[in-house]
VOTOR-296528 format. One record per atom (N, C-alpha, C, O): residue number from 1; atom name; x negated, y negated, z negated. Coordinates in nm, 3 decimals. Each point is the difference from the previous one (the first is absolute). Example, Ala and Ser with C-alpha at 12.3 -4.5 7.8 and 13.67 -1.06 7.14 Angstrom:
BEGIN
+-----+-------+---------+---------+---------+
: num : atomo :      xx :      yy :      zz :
+-----+-------+---------+---------+---------+
:   1 :     N :  -1.319 :   0.569 :  -0.780 :
:   1 :    CA :   0.089 :  -0.119 :   0.000 :
:   1 :     C :  -0.090 :  -0.120 :   0.000 :
:   1 :     O :  -0.104 :   0.002 :  -0.066 :
:   2 :     N :   0.139 :  -0.107 :   0.138 :
:   2 :    CA :  -0.082 :  -0.119 :  -0.006 :
:   2 :     C :   0.077 :  -0.109 :  -0.073 :
:   2 :     O :  -0.051 :  -0.111 :  -0.017 :
+-----+-------+---------+---------+---------+
***
This chain:
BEGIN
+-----+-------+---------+---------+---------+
: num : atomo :      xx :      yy :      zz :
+-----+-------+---------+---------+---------+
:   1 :     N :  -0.084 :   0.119 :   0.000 :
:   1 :    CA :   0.084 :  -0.119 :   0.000 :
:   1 :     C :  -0.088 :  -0.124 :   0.000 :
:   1 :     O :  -0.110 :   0.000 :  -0.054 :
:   2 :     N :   0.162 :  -0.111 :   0.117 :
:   2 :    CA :  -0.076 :  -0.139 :  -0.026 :
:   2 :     C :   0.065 :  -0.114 :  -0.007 :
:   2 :     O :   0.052 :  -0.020 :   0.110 :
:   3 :     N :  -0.029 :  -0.063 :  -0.182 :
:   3 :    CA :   0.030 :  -0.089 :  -0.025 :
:   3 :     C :   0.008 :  -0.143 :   0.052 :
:   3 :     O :  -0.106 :  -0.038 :  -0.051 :
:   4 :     N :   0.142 :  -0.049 :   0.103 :
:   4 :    CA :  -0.060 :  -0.105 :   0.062 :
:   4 :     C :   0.129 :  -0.122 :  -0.067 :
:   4 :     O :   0.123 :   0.007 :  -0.001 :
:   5 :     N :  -0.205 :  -0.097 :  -0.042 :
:   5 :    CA :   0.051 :  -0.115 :  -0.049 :
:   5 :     C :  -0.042 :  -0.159 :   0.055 :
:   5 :     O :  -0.111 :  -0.051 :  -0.016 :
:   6 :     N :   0.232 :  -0.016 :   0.088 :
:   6 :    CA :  -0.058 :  -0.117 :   0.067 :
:   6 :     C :   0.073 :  -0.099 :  -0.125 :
:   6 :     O :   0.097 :   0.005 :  -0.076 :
:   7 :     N :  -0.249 :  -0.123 :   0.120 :
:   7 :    CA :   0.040 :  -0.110 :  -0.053 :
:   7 :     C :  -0.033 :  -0.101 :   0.081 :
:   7 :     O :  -0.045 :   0.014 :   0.114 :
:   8 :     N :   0.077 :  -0.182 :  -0.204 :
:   8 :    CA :  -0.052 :  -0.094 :   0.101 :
:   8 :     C :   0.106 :  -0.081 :   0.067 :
:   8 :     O :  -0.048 :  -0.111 :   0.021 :
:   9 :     N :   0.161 :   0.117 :   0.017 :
:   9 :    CA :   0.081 :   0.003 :   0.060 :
:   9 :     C :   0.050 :  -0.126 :  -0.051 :
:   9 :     O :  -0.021 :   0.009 :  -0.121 :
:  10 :     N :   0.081 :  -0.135 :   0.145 :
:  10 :    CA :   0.060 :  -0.113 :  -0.036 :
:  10 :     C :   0.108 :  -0.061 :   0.115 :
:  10 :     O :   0.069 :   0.064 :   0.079 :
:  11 :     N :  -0.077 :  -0.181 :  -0.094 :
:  11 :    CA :   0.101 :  -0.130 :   0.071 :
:  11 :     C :  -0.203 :  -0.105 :   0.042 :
:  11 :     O :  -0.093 :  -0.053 :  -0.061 :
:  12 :     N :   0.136 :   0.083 :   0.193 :
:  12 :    CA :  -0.122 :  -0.105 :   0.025 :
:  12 :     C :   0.056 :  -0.066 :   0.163 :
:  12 :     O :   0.082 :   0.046 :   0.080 :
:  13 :     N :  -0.170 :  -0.177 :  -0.074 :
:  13 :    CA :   0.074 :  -0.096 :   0.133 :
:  13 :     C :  -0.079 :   0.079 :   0.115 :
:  13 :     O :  -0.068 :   0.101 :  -0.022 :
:  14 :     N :   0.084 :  -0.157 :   0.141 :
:  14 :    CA :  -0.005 :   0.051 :   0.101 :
:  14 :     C :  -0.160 :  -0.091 :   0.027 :
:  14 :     O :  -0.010 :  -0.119 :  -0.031 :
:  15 :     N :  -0.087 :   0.185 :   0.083 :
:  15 :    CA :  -0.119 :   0.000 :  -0.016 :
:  15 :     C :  -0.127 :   0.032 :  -0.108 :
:  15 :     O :  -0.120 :  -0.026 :  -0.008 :
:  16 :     N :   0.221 :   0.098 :  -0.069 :
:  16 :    CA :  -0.113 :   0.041 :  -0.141 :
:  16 :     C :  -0.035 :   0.080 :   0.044 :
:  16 :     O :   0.025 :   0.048 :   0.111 :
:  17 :     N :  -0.123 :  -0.003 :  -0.228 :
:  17 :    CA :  -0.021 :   0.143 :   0.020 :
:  17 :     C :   0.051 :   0.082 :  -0.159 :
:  17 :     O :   0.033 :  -0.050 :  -0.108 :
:  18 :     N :  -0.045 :   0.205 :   0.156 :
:  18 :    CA :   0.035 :   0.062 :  -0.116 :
:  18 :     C :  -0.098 :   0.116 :  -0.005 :
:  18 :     O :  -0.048 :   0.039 :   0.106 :
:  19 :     N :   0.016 :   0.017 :  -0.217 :
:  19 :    CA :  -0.073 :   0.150 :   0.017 :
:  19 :     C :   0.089 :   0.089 :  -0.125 :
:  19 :     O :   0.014 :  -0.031 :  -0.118 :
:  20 :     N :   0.031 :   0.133 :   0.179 :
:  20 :    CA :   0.093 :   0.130 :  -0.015 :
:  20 :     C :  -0.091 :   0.095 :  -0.074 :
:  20 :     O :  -0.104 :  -0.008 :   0.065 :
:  21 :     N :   0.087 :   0.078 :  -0.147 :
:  21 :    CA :  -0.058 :   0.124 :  -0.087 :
:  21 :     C :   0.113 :   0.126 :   0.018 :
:  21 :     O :   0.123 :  -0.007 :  -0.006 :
:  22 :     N :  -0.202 :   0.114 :   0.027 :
:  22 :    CA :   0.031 :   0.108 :  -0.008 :
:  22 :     C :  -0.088 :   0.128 :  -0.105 :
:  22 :     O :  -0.081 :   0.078 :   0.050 :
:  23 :     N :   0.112 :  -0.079 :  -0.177 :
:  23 :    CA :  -0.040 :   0.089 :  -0.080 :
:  23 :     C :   0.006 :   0.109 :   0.029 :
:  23 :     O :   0.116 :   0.038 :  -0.008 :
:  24 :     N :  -0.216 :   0.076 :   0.056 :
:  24 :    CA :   0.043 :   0.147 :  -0.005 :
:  24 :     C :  -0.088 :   0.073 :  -0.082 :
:  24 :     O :  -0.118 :  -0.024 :  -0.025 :
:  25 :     N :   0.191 :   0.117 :  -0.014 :
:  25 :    CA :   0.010 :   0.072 :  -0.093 :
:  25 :     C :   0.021 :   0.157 :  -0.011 :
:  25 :     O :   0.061 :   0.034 :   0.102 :
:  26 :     N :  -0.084 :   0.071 :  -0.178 :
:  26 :    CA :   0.003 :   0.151 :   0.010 :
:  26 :     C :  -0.088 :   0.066 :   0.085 :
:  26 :     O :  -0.118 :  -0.038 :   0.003 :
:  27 :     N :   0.153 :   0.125 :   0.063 :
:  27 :    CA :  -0.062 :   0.084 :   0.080 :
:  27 :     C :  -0.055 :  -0.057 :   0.156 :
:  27 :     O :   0.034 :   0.047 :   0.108 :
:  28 :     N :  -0.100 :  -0.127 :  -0.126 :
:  28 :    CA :  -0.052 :  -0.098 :   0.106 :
:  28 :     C :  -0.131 :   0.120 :   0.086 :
:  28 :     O :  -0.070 :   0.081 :  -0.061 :
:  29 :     N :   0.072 :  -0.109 :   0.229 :
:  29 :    CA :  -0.070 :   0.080 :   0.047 :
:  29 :     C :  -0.055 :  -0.117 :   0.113 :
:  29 :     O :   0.050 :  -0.096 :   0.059 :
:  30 :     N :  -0.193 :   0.166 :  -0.065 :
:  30 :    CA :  -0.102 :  -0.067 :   0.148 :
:  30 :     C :   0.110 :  -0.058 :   0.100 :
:  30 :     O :   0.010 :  -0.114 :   0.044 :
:  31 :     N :   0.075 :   0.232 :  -0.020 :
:  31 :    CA :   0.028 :  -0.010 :   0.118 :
:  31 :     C :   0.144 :  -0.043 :   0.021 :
:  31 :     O :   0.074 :   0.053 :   0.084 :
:  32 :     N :  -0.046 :  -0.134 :  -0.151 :
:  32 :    CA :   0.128 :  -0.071 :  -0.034 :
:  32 :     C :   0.017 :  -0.131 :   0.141 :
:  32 :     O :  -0.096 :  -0.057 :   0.052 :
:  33 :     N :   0.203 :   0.041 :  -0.027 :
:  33 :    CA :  -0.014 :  -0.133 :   0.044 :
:  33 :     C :   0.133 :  -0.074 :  -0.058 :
:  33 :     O :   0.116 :   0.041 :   0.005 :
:  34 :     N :  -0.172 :  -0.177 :  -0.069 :
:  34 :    CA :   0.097 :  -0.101 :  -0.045 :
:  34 :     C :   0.067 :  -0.080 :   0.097 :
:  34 :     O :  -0.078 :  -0.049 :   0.081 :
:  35 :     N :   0.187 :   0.024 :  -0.065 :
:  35 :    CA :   0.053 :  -0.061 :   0.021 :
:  35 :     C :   0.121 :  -0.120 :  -0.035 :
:  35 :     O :   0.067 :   0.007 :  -0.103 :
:  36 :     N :  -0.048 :  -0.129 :   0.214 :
:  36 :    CA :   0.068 :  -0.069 :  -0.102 :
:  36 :     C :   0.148 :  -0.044 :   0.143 :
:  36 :     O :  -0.009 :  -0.023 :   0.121 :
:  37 :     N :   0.101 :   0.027 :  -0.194 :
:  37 :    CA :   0.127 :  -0.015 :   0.086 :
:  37 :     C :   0.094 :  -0.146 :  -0.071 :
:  37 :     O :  -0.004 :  -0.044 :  -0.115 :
:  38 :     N :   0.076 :   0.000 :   0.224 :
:  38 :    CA :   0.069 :  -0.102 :  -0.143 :
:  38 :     C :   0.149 :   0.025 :   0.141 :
:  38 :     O :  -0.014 :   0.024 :   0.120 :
:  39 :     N :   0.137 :  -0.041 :  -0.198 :
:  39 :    CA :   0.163 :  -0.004 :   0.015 :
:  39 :     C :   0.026 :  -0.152 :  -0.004 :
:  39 :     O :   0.001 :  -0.058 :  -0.108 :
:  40 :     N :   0.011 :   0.023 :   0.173 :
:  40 :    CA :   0.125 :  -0.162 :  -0.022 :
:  40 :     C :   0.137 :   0.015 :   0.033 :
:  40 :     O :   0.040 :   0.048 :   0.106 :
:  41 :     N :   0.031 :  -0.087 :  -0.195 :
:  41 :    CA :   0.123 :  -0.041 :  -0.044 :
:  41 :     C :   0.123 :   0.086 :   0.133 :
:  41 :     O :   0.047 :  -0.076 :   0.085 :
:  42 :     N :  -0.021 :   0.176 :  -0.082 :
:  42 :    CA :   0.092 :   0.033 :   0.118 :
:  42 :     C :  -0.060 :   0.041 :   0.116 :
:  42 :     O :   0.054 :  -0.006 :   0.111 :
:  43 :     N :  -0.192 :   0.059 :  -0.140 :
:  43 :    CA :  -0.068 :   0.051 :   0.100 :
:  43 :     C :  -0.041 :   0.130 :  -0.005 :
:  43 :     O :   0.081 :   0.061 :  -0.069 :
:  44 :     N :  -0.168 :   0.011 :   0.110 :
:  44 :    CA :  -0.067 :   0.144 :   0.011 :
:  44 :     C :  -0.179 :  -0.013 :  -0.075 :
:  44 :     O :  -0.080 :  -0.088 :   0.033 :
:  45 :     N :   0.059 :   0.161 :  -0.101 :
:  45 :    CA :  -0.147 :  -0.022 :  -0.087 :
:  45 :     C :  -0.061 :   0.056 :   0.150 :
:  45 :     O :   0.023 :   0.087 :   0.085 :
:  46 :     N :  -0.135 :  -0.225 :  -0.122 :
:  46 :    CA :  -0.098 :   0.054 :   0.168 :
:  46 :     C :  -0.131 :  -0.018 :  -0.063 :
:  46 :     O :  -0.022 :  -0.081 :  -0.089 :
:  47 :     N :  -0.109 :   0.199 :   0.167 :
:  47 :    CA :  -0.127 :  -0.042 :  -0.058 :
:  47 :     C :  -0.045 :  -0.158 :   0.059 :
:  47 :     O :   0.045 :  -0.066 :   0.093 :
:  48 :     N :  -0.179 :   0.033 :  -0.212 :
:  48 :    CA :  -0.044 :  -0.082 :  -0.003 :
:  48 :     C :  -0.165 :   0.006 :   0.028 :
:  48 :     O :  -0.068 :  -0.054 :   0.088 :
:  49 :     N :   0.036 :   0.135 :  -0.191 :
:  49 :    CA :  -0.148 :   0.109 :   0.063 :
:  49 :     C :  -0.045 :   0.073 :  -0.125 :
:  49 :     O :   0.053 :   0.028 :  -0.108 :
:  50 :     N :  -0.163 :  -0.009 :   0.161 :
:  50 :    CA :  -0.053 :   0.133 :  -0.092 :
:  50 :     C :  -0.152 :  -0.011 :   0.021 :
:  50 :     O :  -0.069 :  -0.062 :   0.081 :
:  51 :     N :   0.029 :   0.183 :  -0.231 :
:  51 :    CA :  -0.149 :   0.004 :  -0.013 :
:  51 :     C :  -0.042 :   0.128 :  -0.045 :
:  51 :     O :   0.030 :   0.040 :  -0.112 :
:  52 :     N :  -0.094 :   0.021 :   0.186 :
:  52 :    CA :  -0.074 :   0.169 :  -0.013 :
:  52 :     C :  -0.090 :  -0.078 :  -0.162 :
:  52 :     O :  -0.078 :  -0.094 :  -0.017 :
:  53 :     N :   0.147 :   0.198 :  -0.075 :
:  53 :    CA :  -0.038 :   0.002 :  -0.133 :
:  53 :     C :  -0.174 :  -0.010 :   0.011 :
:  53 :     O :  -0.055 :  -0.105 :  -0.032 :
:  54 :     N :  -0.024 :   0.225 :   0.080 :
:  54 :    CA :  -0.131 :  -0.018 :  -0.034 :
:  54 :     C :  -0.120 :  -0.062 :   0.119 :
:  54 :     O :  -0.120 :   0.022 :  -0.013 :
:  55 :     N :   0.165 :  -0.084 :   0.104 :
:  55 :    CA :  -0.060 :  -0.095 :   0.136 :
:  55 :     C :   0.022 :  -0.043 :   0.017 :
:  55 :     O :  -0.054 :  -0.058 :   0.094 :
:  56 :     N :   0.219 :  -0.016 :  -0.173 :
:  56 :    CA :   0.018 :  -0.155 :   0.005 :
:  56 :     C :  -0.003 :  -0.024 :   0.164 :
:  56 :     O :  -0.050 :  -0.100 :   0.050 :
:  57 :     N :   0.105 :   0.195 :   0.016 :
:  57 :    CA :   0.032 :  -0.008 :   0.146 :
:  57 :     C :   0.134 :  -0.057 :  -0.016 :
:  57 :     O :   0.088 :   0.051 :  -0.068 :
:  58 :     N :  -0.073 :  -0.199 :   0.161 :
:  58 :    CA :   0.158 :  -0.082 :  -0.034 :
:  58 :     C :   0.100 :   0.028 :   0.120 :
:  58 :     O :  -0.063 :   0.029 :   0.102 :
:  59 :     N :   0.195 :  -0.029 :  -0.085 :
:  59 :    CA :   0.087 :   0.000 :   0.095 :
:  59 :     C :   0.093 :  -0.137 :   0.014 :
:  59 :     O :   0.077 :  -0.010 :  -0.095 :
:  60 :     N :  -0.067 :  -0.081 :   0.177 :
:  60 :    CA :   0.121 :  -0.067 :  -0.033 :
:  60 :     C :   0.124 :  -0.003 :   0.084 :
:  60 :     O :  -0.018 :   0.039 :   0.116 :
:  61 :     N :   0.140 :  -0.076 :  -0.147 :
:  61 :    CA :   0.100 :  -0.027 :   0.061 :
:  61 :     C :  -0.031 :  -0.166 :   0.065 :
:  61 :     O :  -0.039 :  -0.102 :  -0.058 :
:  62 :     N :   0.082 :   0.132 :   0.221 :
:  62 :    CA :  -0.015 :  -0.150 :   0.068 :
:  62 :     C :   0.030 :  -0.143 :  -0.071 :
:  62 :     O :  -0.061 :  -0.107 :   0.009 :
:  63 :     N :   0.211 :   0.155 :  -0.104 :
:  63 :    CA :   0.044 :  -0.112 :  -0.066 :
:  63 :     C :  -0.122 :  -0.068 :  -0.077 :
:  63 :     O :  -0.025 :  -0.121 :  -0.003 :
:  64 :     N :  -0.035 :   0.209 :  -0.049 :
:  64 :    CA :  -0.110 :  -0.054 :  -0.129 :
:  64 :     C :  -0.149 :   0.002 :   0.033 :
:  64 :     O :  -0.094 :  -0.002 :  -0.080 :
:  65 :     N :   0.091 :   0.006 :   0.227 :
:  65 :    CA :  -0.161 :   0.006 :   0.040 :
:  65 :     C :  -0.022 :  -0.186 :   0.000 :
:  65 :     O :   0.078 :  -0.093 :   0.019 :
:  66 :     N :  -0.236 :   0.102 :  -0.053 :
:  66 :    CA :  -0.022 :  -0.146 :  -0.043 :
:  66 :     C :   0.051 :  -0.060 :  -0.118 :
:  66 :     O :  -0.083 :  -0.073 :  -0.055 :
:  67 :     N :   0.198 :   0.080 :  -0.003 :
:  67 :    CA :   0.012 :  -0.040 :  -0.097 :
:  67 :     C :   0.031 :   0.053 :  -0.136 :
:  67 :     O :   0.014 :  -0.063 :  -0.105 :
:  68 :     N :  -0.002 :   0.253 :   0.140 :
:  68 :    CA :  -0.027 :   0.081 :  -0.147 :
:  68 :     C :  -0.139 :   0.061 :   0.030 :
:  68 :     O :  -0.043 :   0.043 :   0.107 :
:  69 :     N :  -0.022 :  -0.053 :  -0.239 :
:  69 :    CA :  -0.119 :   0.104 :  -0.026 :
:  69 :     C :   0.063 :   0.118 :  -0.112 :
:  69 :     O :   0.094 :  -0.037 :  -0.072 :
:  70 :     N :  -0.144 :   0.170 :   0.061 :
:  70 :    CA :   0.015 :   0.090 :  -0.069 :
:  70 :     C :  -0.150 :   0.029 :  -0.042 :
:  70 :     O :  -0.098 :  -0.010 :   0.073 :
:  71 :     N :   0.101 :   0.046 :  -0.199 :
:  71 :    CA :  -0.138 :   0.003 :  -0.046 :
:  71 :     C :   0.001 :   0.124 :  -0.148 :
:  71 :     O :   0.114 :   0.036 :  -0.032 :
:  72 :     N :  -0.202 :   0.010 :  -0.032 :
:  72 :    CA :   0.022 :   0.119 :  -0.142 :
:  72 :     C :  -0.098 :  -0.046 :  -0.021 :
:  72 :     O :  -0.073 :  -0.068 :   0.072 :
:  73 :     N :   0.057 :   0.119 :  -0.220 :
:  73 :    CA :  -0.045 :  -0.009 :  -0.104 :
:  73 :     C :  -0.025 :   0.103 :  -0.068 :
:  73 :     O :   0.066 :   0.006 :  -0.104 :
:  74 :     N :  -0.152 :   0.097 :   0.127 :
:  74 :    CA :   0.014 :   0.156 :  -0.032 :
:  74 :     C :  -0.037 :   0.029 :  -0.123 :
:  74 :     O :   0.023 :   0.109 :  -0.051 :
:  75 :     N :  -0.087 :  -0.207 :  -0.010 :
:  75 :    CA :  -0.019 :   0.020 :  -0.164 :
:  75 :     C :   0.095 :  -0.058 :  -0.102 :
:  75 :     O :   0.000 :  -0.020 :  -0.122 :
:  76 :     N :   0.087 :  -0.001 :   0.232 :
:  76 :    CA :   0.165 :  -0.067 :  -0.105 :
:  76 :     C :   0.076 :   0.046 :   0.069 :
:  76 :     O :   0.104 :  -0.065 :  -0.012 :
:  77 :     N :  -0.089 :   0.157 :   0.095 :
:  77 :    CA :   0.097 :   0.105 :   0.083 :
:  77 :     C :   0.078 :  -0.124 :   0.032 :
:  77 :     O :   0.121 :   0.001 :  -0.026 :
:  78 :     N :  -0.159 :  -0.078 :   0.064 :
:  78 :    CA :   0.087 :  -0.136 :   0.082 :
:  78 :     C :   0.015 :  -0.070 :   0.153 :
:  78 :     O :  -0.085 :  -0.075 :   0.049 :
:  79 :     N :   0.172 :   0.103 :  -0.005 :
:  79 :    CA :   0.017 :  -0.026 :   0.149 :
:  79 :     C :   0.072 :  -0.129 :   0.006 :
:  79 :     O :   0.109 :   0.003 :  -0.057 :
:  80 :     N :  -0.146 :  -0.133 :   0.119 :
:  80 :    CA :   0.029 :  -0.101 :   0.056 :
:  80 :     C :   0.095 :  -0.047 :   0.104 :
:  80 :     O :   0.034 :   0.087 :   0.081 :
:  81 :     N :   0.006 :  -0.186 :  -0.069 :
:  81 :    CA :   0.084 :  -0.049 :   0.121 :
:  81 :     C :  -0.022 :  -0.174 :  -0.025 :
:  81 :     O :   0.057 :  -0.071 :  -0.082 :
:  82 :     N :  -0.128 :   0.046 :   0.154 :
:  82 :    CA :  -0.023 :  -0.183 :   0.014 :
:  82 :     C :   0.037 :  -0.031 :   0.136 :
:  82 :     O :  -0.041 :   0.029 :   0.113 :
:  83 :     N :   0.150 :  -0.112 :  -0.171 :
:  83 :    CA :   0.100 :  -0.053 :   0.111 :
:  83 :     C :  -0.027 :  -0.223 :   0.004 :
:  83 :     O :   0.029 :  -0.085 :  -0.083 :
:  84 :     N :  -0.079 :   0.078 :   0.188 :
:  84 :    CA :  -0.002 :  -0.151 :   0.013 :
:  84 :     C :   0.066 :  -0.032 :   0.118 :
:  84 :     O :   0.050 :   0.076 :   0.083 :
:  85 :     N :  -0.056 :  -0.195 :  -0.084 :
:  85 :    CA :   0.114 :  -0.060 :   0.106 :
:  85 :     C :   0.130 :   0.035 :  -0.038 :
:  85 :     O :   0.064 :   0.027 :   0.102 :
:  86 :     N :   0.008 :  -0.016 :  -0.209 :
:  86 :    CA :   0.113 :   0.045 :  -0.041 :
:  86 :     C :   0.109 :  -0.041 :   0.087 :
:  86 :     O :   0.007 :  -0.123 :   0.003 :
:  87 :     N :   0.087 :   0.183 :   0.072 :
:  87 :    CA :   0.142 :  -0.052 :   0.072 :
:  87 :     C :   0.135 :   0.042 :  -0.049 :
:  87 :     O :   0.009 :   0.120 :  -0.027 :
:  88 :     N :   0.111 :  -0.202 :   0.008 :
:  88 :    CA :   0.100 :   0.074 :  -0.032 :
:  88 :     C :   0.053 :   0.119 :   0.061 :
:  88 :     O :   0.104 :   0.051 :  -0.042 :
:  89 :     N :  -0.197 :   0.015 :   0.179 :
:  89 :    CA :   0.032 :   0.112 :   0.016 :
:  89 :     C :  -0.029 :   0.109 :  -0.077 :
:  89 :     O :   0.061 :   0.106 :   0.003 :
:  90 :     N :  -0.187 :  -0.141 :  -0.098 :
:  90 :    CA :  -0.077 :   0.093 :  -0.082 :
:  90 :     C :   0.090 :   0.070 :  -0.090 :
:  90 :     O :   0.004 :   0.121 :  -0.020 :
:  91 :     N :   0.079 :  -0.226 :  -0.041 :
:  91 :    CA :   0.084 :   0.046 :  -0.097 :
:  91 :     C :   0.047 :   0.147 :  -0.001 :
:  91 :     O :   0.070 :   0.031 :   0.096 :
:  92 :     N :  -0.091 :   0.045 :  -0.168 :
:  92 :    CA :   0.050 :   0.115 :  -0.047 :
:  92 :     C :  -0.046 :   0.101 :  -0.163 :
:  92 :     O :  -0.031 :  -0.043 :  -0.111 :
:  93 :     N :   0.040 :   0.145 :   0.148 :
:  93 :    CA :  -0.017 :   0.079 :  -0.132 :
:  93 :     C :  -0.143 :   0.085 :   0.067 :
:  93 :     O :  -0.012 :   0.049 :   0.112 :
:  94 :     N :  -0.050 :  -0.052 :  -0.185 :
:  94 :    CA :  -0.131 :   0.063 :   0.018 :
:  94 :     C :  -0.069 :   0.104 :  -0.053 :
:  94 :     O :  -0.060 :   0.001 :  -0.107 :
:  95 :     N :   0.073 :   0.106 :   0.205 :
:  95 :    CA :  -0.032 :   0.174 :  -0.086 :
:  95 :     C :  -0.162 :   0.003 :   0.039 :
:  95 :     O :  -0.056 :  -0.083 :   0.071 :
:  96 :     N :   0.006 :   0.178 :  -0.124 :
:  96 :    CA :  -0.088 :   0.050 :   0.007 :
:  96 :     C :   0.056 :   0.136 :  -0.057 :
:  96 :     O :   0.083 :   0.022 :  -0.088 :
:  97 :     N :  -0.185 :   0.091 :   0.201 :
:  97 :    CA :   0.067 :   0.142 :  -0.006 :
:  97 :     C :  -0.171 :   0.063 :   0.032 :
:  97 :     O :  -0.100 :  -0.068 :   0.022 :
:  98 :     N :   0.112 :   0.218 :  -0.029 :
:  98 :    CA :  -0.134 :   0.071 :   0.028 :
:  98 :     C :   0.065 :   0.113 :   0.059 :
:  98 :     O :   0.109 :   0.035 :  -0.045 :
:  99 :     N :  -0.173 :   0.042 :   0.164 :
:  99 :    CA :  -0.038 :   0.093 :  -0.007 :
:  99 :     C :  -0.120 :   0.095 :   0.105 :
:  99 :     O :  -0.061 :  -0.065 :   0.084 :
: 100 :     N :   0.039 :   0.196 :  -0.094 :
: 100 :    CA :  -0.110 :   0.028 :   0.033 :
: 100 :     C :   0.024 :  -0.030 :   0.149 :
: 100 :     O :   0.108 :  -0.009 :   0.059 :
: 101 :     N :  -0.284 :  -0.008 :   0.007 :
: 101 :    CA :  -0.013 :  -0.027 :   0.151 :
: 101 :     C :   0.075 :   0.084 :   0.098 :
: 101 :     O :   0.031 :  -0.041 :   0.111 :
: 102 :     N :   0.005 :   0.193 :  -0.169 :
: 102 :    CA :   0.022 :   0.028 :   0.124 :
: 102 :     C :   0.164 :   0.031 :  -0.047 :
: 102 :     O :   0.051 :   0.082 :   0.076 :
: 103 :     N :   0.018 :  -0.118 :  -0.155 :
: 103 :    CA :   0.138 :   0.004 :   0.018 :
: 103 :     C :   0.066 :  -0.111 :   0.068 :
: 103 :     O :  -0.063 :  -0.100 :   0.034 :
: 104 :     N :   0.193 :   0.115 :  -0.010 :
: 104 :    CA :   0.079 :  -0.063 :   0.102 :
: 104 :     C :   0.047 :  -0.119 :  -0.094 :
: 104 :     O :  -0.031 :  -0.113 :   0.038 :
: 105 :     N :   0.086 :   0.123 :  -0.127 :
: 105 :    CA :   0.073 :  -0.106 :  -0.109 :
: 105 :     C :  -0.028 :   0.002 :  -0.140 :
: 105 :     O :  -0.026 :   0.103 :  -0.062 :
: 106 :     N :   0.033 :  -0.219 :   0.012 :
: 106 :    CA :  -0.092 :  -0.061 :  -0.123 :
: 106 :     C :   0.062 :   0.140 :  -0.075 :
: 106 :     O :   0.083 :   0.080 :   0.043 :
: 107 :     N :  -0.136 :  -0.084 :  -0.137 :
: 107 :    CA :   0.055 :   0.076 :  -0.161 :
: 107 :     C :   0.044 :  -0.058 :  -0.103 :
: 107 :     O :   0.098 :   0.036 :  -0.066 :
: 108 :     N :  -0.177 :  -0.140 :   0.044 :
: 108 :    CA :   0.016 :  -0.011 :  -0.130 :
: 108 :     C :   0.072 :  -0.223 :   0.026 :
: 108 :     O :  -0.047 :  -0.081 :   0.079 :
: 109 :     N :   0.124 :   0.065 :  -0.146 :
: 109 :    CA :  -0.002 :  -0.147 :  -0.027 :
: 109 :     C :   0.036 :  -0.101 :  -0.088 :
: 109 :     O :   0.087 :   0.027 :  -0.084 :
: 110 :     N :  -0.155 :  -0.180 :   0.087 :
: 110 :    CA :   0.022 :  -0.023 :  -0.099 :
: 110 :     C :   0.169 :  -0.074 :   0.001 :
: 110 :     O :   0.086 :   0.016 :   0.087 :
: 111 :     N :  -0.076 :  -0.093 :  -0.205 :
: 111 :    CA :   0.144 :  -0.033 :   0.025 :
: 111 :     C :   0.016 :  -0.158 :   0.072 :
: 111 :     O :   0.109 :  -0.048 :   0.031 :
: 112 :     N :  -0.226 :  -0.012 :  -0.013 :
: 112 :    CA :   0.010 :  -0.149 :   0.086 :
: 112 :     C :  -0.007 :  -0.081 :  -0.117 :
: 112 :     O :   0.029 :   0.009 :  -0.119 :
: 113 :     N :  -0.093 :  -0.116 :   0.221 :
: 113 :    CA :  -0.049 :  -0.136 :  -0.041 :
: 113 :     C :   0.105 :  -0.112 :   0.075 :
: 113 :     O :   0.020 :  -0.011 :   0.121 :
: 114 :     N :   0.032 :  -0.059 :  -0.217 :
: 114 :    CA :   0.084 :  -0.138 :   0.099 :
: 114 :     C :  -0.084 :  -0.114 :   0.062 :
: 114 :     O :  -0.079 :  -0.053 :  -0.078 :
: 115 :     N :   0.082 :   0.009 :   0.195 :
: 115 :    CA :  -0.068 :  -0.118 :   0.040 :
: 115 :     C :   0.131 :  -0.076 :   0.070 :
: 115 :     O :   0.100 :   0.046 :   0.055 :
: 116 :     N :  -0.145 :  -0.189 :  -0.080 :
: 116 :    CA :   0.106 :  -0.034 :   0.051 :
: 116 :     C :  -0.057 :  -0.168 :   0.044 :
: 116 :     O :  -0.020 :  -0.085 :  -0.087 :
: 117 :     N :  -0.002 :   0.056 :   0.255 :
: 117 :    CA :  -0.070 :  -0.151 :   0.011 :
: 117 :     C :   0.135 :  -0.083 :   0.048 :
: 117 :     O :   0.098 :   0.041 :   0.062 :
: 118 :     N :  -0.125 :  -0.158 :  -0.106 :
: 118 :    CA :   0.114 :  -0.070 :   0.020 :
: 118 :     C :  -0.069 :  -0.089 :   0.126 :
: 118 :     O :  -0.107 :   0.037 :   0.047 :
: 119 :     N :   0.163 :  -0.137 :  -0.003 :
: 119 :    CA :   0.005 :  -0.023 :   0.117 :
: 119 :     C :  -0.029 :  -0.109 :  -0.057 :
: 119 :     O :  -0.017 :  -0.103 :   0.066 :
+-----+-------+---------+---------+---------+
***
């Protein structure tokens, strides 16, 4: 089992920036890959990107190229999401989920982070 807990998450204007934490936790493996997804309001949860647990090899979704970085912290089992240029499209709920490289769909997730940029 593993655990993953996001934080970070606020009310910020449109051009900030924010950085997102993802705590994981339990049975954590090399070969994990993190990922981070966020839902807005009446929509479908879509990825955002991801990071191969031990090579810190990154993926992103088009929406967030250039203006999200994903980054860990492997001696605080902590996975990142730094979001600048903030837009009221950003707005949503923000998961972070894991699972291993070669399965099809996450396993494990956390329960979301709120962000919310005002205009």
């Amino acid at each position: 089992q593993v655990q993953l807990v996001e934080s970070g998450g606020g009310l910020v204007q449109a051009g900030d920036s924010l950085r997102l934490s993802c705590a994981v936790s339990g049975r954590t493996s090399s070969t994990y890959l993190i990922g981070w997804f966020r839902q807005a309001p009446g929509k479908e949860r879509i990825f955002v990107g991801s990071i191969i647990w031990d090579d810190s090899n990154r993926f992103y979704a088009d929406s967030g190229k250039g203006r999200f970085t994903i980054s860990r912290d492997n001696a605080k089992n902590t996975v990142f999401l730094e979001m600048n240029k903030l837009e009221p499209e950003d707005t949503a709920v923000y998961y972070c989920a894991a699972k291993f490289i070669s399965d099809k769909d996450y396993r494990y997730w956390g329960r979301g982070t709120q962000v919310t940029v005002s205009s």
